[in-house]
N, C-alpha and C positions, 0 to 999 in steps of 0.2 A: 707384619706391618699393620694388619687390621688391628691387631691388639693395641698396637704401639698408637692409634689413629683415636681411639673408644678411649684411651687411657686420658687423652689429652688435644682437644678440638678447639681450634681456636673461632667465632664465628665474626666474620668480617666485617665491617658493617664500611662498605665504600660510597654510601651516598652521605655519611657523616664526615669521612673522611676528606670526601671531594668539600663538602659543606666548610672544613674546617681550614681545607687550602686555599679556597676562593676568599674564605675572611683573613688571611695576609695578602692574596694578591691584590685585594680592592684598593691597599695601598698605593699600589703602583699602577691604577689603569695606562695610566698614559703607555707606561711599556708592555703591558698585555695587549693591547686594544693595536697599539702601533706593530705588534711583533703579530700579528694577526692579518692585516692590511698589506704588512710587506710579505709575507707566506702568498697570499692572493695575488699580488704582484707578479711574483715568481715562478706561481704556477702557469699565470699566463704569457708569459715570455716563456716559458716553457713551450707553451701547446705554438706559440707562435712558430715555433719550428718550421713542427709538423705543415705550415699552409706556406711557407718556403718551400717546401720540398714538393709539396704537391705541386707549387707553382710552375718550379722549375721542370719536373717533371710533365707536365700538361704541356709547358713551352718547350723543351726537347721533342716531344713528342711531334709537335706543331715543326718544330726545325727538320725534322728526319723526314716529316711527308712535304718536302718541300713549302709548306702555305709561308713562311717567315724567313727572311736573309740571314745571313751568317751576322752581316754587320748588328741586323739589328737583336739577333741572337747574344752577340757578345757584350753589348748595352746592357741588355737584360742581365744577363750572368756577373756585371760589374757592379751595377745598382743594387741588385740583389747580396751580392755579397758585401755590400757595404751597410745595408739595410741590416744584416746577419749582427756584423762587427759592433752595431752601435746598437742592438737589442744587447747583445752579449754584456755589452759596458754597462750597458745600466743593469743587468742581471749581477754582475760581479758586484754591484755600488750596492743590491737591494743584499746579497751575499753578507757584505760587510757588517750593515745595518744590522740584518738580523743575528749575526751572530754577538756584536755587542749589547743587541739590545737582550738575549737572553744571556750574558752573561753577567750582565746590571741586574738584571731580573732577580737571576737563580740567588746570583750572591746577599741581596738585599731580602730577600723571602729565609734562603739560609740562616743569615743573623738573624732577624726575628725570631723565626722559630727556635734557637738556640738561647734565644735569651728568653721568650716567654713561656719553653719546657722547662727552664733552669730557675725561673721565679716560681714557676706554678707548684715545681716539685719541692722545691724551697720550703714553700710556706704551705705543704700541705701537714696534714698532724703529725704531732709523734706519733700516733696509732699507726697509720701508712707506715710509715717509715721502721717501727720494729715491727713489723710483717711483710717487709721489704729486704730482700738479699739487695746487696750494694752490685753484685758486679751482674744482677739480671740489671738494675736500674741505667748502669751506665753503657750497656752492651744494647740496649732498647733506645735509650738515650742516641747513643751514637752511630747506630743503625737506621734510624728513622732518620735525622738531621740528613747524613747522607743521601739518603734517597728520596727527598725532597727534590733536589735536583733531576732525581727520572722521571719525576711526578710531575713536572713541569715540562721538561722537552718530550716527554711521551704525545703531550697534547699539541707541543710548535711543532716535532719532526715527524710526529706520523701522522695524528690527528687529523689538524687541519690541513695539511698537502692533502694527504689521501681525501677527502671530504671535497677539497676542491677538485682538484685533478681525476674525480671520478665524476664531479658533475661536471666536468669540462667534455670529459673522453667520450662519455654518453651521449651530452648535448649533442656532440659535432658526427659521432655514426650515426646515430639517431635523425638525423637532417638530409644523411646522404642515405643511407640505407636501415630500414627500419626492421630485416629479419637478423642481419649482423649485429644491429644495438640490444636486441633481446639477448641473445646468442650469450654479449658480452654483460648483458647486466645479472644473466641467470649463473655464470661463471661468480660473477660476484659476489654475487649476496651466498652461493655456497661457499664457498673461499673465507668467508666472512664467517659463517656463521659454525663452520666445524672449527675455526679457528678459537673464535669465541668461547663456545664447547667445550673443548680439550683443556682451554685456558681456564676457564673455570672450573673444570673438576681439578686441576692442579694446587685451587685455594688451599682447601686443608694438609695436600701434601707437604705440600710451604712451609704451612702454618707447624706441624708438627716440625719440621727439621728446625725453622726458626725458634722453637720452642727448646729442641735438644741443644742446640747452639747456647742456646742464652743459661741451660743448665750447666751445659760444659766451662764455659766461661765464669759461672757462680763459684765451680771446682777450683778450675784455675786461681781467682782471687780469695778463695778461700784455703788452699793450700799453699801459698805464697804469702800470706797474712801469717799464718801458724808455721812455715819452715822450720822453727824451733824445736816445736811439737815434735815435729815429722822426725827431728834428727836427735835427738832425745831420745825418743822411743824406738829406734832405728825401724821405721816403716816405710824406707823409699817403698822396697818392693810392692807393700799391699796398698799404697797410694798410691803406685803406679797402678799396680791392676786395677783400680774401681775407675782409674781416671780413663786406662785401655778400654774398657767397659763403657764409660760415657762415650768414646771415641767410635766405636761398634756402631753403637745406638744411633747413632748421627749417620755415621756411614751410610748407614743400611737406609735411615730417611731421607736421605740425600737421595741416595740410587732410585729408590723409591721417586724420587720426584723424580727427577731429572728422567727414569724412562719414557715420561708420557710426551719429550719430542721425537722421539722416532714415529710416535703414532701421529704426530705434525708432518714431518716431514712426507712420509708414505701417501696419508691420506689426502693432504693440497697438493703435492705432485700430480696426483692423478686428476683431482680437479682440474686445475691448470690445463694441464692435457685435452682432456675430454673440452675442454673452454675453445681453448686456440682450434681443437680439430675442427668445432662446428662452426669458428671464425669464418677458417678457411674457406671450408665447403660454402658458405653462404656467401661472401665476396666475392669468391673466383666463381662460381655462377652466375651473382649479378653483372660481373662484364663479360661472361658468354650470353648474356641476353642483352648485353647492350647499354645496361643500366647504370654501371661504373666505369669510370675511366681509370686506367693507370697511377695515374694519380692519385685519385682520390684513393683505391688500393693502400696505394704506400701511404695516404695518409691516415687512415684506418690502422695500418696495421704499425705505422709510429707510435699513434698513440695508445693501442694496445700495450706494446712492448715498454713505452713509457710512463704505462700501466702498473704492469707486473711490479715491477721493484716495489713501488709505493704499498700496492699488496703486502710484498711483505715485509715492506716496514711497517705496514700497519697491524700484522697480526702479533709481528717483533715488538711494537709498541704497545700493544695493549698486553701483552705480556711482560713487558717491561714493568706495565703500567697498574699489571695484578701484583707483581712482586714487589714492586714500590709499595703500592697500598697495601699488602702486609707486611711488610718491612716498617712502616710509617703506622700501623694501626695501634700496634702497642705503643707509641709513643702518644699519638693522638686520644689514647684512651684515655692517658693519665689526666686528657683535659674537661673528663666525664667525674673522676676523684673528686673530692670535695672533702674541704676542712669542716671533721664538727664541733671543732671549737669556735665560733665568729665573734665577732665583734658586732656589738647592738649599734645599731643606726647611728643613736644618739649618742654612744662611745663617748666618754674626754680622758684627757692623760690626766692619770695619776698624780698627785701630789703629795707628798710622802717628805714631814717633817720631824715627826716624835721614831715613827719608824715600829706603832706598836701593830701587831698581829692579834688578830682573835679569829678562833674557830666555833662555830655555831653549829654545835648536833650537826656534823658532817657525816654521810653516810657517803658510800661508792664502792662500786662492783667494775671490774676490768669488763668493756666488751667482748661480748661471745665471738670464740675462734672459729676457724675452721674447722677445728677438729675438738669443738668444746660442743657439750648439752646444753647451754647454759650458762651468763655472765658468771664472772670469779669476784662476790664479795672480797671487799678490801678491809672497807671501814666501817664500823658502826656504830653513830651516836657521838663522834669524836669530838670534844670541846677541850679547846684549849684558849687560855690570853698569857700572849709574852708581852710585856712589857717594855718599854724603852730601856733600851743600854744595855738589856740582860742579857744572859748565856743560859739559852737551854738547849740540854739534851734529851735527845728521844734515844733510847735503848730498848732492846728487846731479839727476840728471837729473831731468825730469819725467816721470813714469810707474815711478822706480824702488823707489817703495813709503813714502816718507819719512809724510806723510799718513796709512798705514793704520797705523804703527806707533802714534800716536797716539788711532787710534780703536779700534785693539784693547786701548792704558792703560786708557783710558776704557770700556773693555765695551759700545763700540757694535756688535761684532761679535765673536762667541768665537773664539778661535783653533780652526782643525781638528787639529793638530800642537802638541807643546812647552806650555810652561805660562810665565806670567808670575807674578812674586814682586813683594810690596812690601815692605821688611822682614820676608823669609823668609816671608811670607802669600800663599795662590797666590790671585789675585786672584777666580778662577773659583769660586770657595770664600765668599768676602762678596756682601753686600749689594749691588748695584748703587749705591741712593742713599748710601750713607756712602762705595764708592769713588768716586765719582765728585762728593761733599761732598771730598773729602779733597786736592781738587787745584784749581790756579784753572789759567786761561787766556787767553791776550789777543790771537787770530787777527788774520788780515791786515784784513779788514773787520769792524768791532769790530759785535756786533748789538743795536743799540738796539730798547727798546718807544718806540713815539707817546706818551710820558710826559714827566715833567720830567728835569732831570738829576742832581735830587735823588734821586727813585726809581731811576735806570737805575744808580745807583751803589749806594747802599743794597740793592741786587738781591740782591747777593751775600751779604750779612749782615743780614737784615732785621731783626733782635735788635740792630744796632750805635745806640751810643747817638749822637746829632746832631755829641757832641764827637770821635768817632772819627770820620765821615764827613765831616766837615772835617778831620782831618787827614793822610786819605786825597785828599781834592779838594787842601790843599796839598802836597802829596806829589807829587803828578802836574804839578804847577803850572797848577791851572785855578781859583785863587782872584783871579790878576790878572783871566782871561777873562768868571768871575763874574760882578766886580766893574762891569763895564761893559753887563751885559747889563739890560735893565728889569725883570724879576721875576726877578733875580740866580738862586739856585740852583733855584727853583720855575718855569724859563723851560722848557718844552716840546719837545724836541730834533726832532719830528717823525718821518714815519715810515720807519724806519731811521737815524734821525737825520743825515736831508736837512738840516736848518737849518746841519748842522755842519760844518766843515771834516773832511778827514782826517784831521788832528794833532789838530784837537780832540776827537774820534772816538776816536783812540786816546787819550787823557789821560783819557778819560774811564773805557775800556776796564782803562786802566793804575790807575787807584787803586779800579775795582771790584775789581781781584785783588788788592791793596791789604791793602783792606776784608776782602777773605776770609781773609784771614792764612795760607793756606796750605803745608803743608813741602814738597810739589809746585807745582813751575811752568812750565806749556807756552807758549811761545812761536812759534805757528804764521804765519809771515811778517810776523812782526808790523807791519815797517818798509818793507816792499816797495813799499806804493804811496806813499809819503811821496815829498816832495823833501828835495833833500841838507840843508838846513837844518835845516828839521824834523825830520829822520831824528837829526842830530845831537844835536840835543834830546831828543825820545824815547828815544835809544841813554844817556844820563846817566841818564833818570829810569828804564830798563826794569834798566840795573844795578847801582841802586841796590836797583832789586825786587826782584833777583835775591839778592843779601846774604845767606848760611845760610839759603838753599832748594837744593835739589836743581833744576835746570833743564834741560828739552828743549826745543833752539830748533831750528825747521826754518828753512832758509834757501834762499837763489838766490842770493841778495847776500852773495860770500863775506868781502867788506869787514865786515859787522855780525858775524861771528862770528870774528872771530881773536883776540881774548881768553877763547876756551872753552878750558878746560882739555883736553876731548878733543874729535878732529872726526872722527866717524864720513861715509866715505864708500861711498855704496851705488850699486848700478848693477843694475838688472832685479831686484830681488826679495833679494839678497845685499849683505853690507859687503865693500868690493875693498879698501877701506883705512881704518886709522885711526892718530890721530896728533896732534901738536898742527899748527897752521896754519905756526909756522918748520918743521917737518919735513917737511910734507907739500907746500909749496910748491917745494920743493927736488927734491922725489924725482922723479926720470931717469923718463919715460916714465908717470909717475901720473894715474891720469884727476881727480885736484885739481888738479894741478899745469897741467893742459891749461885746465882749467875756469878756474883764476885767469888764466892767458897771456888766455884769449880777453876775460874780463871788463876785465884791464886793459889790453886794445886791442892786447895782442898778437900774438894769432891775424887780426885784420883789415886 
């Protein structure tokens, strides 16, 4: 477990975390501040009890040595229990209150934080996000949200009772007898503070199991994502074992944590003990000496016993209230993340009507990984101008940058060098969402929502009226496909749109860029995993789409781009050549001209 702890430490930081719960609650003083006031309430109807009892108990007293009448003994015992009945009512009324007012509370702190971890994580960079496993993000995501709610009643149901009800219990021995209130405060504060202790050395235990958790669950959606995989290559078995393996590891941190409440339990037991003994001893001598009455005894030793619970619900609460706050830290962290792409102050939306692009001496290097020396040059030097209406292709090997030019159009990463123009506008200068509104796209593997294929189309123009996304669906020609399916265009595509074919994947791809009517249009291998039929097909309907748009097609397949007006060819981060596809097929020792030999079975 030591190793399993050194390998992997999570450090908590809970006065950020309280810092970061307090900035949703300020929304709601009214029901913090109220759910506060009625806890105070209740604690004192509470203690009120205890001066009933002593009452009655000092007046029994008085009834047995004769000094008071039966009659007006039974007065007393009538009143008083009427007095009882209508504290108790308003204790039930302050009961009610408070448990609605934390349930307005919890539910309203809940949505917000669900909706401002779900924008924050939203819009933080592509960078996050491919050094992000999806099922740690939604396993942290949905663990944290959760336990916002313990985050909160740790502080109504143990907090402040215990806070009250300890300076209640104290005040009132403390008034009658002053070696019983030390007695009782020196119980406490140990009570408290091995509690404390034990709960704080359990952070990191926590922390690692919640760590093994959020691996195992990576497993989980990673091998349920690839089932295919798994069953193709027939590897239940060894899937199983690595997954038995994560399941170990967990265990074993589990047990790991979870042993350090028996050393809770043990150690406050004895406390307690050793607490109540030295109670006793000091009260039951202060009435052989005359100094306490009966009464006051029982009322001592009320609010002792009415003590203890709150104890431990207050040590249960702050334990609650550790593993809330690492449950909630990895989610609160993500609000430490920060985008490095931003938007400059003075930002405007893009305006985009010729649709031409230029690249200026562009250089850029991927940021340094985890496990890099060193940023990954991409680019270097790269200039290009496409023109209105044109079709170019970028080709080239794999690794020689085709890919990033694309995500630096799109500002998923700033260039470090050179500036990018859209119609004379350096891109670095707008909006992200209006550049990035300003262009469509239809990648090799088109990405479906688990929706119909009415929405996955509509996606792109959600304003488009029914009669325009029908003639985007026949556009693509997926109105015959429709037409034979059982709840035609409201049919479900599934997740990643598994139900679909490839071709129909891209048709579908194809008329949401359609829909977007946009003056830019990327074409990221759009045709690659198709067959040749299909591909034939797709290649009619992709340029037709293309018609007075500006278009960047990356390819492999240098068969789907020989009708681009230009064919930029790149190699390690640089263009070695461009040209149309009759020129460049031609040219004496060009690495296109190799590139086609090998494709069309030359080189083999």
């Amino acid at each position: 477990m030591k190793k399993q702890q050194k390998e992997w430490i999570q450090e908590i930081d809970l006065k950020y975390n309280v810092k970061v719960l307090w900035s949703f609650l300020r929304k709601y003083k009214f029901w913090a501040y109220g759910l506060i006031l009625i806890t105070l309430c209740i604690e004192i109807i509470v203690f009120f009890d205890n001066f009933i009892f002593k009452f009655l108990i000092d007046k029994s007293t008085s009834f047995s040595s004769g000094d008071i009448s039966a009659v007006l003994f039974s007065k007393i015992i009538l009143i008083t229990v009427l007095v009882y009945f209508a504290i108790h009512f308003f204790e039930s009324v302050f009961w009610f209150a408070k448990i609605r007012f934390i349930n307005i509370l919890d539910a309203n702190v809940m949505s917000d934080v669900e909706k401002k971890s779900f924008w924050h994580i939203m819009n933080l960079s592509y960078k996050y996000h491919s050094n992000k496993r999806t099922g740690s993000i939604i396993s942290q995501f949905t663990r944290g949200v959760n336990k916002v709610e313990s985050f909160i009643d740790s502080f109504v149901f143990q907090f402040f009772p215990v806070f009250f009800r300890l300076f209640l219990s104290i005040s009132i021995i403390l008034y009658f007898d002053f070696k019983t209130a030390i007695a009782l405060i020196t119980m406490t504060i140990m009570y408290i503070v091995v509690g404390i202790t034990l709960t704080n050395i359990q952070k990191v235990p926590q922390a690692v199991a919640n760590y093994r958790e959020d691996v195992l669950k990576q497993n989980l959606s990673d091998v349920f994502l690839n089932v295919e995989t798994v069953k193709y290559f027939a590897k239940e078995k060894r899937t199983f074992r690595y997954f038995s393996n994560l399941s170990h590891l967990l265990r074993d941190s589990r047990k790991y944590f979870w042993s350090f409440f028996s050393w809770h339990a043990g150690i406050q037991t004895m406390v307690i003990g050793l607490g109540i003994g030295s109670i006793l001893y000091f009260s039951f001598t202060g009435l052989l000496r005359g100094e306490l009455t009966l009464g006051t005894i029982t009322l001592i030793y009320a609010a002792v016993w009415k003590l203890l619970p709150v104890l431990f619900g207050f040590i249960q609460g702050y334990r609650d209230f550790i593993r809330s706050s690492v449950d909630v830290d990895a989610l609160f962290a993500m609000f430490k993340e920060y985008n490095e792409v931003k938007d400059r102050p003075n930002a405007k939306k893009i305006k985009i009507d010729k649709g031409e692009i230029e690249f200026r001496t562009v250089s850029f290097a991927y940021p340094k990984g985890k496990k890099q020396i060193a940023p990954r040059a991409v680019l270097y030097d790269f200039s290009l101008m496409l023109k209105k209406d044109t079709k170019v292709a970028l080709v080239g090997p794999s690794g020689s940058g085709k890919t990033t030019i694309v995500r630096l159009l799109y500002r998923l990463f700033d260039v470090d060098e050179g500036q990018i123009y859209i119609d004379n506008q350096d891109i670095s200068t707008v909006t992200q969402k209006s550049l990035r509104e300003s262009m469509s796209v239809v990648t090799q593997e088109p990405l479906l929502f688990d929706n119909t294929l009415y929405f996955n189309i509509a996606y792109a123009n959600p304003t488009a009226t029914r009669k325009q996304v029908w003639k985007a669906i026949k556009f693509a020609q997926l109105d015959k496909f429709i037409a034979h399916l059982p709840y035609k265009e409201n049919t479900v595509v599934g997740e990643r749109g598994v139900k679909l074919s490839g071709g129909e994947k891209q048709r579908v791809s194809i008329a949401r860029a359609l829909l977007a009517n946009k003056k830019i249009l990327v074409l990221d291998e759009a045709t690659s995993s198709l067959d040749s039929e299909t591909e034939k097909d797709i290649q009619h309907a992709l340029s037709n789409l293309m018609k007075e748009r500006t278009s960047i097609i990356i390819a492999h397949r240098l068969s789907t781009i020989m009708e681009a007006d230009t064919i930029v060819v790149m190699d390690k981060g640089r263009i070695v050549e461009v040209g149309t596809h009759k020129e460049l097929k031609n040219k004496r020792g060009g690495l296109y001209k190799r590139l086609w030999d090998l494709q069309q079975g030359g080189g083999l």
